[in-house]
PLY file of the C-alpha trace (Angstrom):
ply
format ascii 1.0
element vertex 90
property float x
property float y
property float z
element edge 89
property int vertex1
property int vertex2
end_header
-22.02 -6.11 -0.37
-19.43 -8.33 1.82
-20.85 -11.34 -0.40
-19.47 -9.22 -3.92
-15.77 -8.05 -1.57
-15.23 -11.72 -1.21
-16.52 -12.82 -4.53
-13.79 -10.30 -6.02
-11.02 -11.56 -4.13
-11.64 -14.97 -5.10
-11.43 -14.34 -8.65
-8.41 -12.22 -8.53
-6.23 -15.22 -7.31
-6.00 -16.28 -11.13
-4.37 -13.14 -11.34
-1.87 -13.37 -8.06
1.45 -12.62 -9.93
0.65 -10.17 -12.14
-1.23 -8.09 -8.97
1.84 -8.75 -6.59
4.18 -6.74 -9.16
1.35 -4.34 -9.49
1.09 -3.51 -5.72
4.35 -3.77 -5.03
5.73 -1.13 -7.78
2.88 1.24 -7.10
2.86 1.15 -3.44
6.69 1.75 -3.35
6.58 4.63 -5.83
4.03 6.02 -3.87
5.55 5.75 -0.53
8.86 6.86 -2.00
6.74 10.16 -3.00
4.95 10.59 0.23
8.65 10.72 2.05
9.57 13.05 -0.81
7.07 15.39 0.55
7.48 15.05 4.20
11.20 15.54 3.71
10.52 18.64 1.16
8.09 19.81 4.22
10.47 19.06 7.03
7.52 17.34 8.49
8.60 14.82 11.73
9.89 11.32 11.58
7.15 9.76 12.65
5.36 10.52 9.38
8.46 9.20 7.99
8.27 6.40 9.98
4.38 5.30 9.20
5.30 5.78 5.66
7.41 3.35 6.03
5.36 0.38 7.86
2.66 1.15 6.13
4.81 0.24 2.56
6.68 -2.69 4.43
3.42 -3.81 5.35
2.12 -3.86 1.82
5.27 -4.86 0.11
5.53 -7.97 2.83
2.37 -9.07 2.28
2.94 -9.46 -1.35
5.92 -11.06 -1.24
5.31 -13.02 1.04
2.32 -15.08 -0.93
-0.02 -14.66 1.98
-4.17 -14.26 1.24
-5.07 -12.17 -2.20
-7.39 -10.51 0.57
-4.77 -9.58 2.94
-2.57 -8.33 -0.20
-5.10 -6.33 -1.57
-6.76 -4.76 1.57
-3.00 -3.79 3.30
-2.29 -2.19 -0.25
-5.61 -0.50 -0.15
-4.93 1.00 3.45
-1.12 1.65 2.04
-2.61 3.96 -0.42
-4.82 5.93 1.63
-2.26 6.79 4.40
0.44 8.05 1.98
-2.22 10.24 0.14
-2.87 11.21 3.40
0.71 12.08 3.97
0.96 13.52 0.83
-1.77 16.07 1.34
-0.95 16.97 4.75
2.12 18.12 3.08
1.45 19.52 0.64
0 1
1 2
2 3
3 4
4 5
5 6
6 7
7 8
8 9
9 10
10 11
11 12
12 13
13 14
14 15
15 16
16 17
17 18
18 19
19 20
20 21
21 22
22 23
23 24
24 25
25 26
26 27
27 28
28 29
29 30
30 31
31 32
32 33
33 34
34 35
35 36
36 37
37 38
38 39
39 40
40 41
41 42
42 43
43 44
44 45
45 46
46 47
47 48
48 49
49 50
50 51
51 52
52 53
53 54
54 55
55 56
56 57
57 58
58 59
59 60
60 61
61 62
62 63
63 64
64 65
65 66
66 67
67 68
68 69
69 70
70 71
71 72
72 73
73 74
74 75
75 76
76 77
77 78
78 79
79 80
80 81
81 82
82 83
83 84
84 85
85 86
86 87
87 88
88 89
């Protein structure tokens, strides 16, 4: 199973770019909808605020070229936290 993980993340370095515009336009519009509902809720800052690092972290990693496996994996664990935000929200 870890053997297929890697083999994915090898191949999807062809594909670098056009995944960093990918992750970085869905994982801001999702943690732009996540504070949406906290805000709506009037839930605490400190959801506000893991929104927030959680996207950064993403977004950063991205930008900043690092490994296709760090980009993908911090965009993965983007997504579930604000989906997690969302629905405690909801």
């Amino acid at each position: 199973m870890l053997n297929r993980i890697n083999a994915f993340f090898e191949k999807q370095e062809f594909n670098r770019y056009g995944i960093m515009a990918m992750t970085l336009t869905a994982g801001s519009c999702l943690g732009s909808v996540a504070v949406l509902f906290i805000f709506k809720n009037g839930g605490p800052i400190w959801q506000i605020a893991i929104c927030a690092a959680v996207s950064m972290m993403a977004n950063a990693a991205a930008i900043g070229l690092t490994s296709m496996k760090t980009v993908l994996w911090s965009f993965v664990a983007s997504v579930v936290v604000n989906l997690l935000l969302i629905l405690a929200n909801l």
